[in-house]
C-alpha positions as a Python dict, from the first residue, in 0.01 Angstrom:
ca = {
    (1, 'X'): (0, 0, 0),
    (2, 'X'): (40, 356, -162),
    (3, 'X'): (311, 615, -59),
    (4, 'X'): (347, 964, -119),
    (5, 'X'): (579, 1250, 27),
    (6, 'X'): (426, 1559, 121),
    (7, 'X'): (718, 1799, 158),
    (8, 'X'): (988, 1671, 442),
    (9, 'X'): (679, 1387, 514),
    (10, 'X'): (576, 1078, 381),
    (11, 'X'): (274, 920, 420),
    (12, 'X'): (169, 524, 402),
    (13, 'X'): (-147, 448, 322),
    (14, 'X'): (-364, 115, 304),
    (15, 'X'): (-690, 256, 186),
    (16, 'X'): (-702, 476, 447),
    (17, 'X'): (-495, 797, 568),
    (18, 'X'): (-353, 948, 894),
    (19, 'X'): (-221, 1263, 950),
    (20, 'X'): (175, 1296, 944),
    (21, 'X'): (332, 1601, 1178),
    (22, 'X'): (691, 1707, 1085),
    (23, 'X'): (870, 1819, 1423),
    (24, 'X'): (1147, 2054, 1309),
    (25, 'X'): (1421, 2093, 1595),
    (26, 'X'): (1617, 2366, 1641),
    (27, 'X'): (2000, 2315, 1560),
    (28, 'X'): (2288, 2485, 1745),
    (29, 'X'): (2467, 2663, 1504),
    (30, 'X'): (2847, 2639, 1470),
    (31, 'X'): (2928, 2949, 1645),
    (32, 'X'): (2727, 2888, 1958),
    (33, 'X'): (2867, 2543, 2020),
    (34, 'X'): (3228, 2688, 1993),
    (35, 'X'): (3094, 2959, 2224),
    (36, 'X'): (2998, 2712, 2498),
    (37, 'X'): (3301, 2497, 2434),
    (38, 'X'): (3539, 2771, 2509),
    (39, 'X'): (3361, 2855, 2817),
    (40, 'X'): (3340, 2541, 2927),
    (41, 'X'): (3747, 2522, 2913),
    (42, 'X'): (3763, 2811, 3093),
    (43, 'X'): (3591, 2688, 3349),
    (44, 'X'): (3774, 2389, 3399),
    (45, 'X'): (4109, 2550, 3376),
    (46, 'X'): (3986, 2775, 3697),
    (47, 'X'): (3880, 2447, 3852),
    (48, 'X'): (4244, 2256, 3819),
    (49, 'X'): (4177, 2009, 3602),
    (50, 'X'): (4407, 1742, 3513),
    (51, 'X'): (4305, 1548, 3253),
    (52, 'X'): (4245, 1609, 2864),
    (53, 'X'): (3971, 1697, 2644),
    (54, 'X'): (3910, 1487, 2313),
    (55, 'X'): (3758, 1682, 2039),
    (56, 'X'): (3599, 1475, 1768),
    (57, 'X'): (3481, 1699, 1452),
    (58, 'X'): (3257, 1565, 1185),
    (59, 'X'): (3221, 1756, 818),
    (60, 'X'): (3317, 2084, 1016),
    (61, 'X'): (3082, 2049, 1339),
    (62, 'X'): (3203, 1922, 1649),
    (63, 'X'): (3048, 1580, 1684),
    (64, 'X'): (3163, 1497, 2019),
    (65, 'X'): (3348, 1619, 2311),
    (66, 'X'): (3494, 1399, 2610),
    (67, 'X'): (3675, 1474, 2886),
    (68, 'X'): (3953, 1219, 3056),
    (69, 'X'): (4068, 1289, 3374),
    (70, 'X'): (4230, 1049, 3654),
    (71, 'X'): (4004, 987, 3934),
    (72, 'X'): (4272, 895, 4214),
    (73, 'X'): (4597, 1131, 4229),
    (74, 'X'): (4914, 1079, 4436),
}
């Protein structure tokens, strides 16, 4: 079995080759996904919210956002 890369793609071959399609998808960039995490605060300050927001960055980028809130209030 023979391999070779053909730029981001690499194709395996056992006497016989297919094809290979890179897919490139679009990334958000840093700005934008600060842009709609602001708004998105916004928002939920208008709406009352009562919970917190956990912010998780990795290398920079925001990796993951969650949002806590308590479901039954006295």
């Amino acid at each position: 079995m023979a391999a070779e890369t053909q730029g981001d793609a690499t194709i395996v071959s056992a006497g016989w080759t297919m094809p290979a399609q890179v897919i490139h998808k679009p990334k958000t960039k840093k700005a934008d996904k600060l842009k709609q995490l602001y708004e998105y605060l916004s928002n939920i300050r208008d709406e009352n919210f009562t919970g917190y927001i956990k912010v998780n960055f990795s290398q920079g980028n925001i990796g993951r956002v969650e949002k806590f809130e308590e479901i039954l209030k006295k």
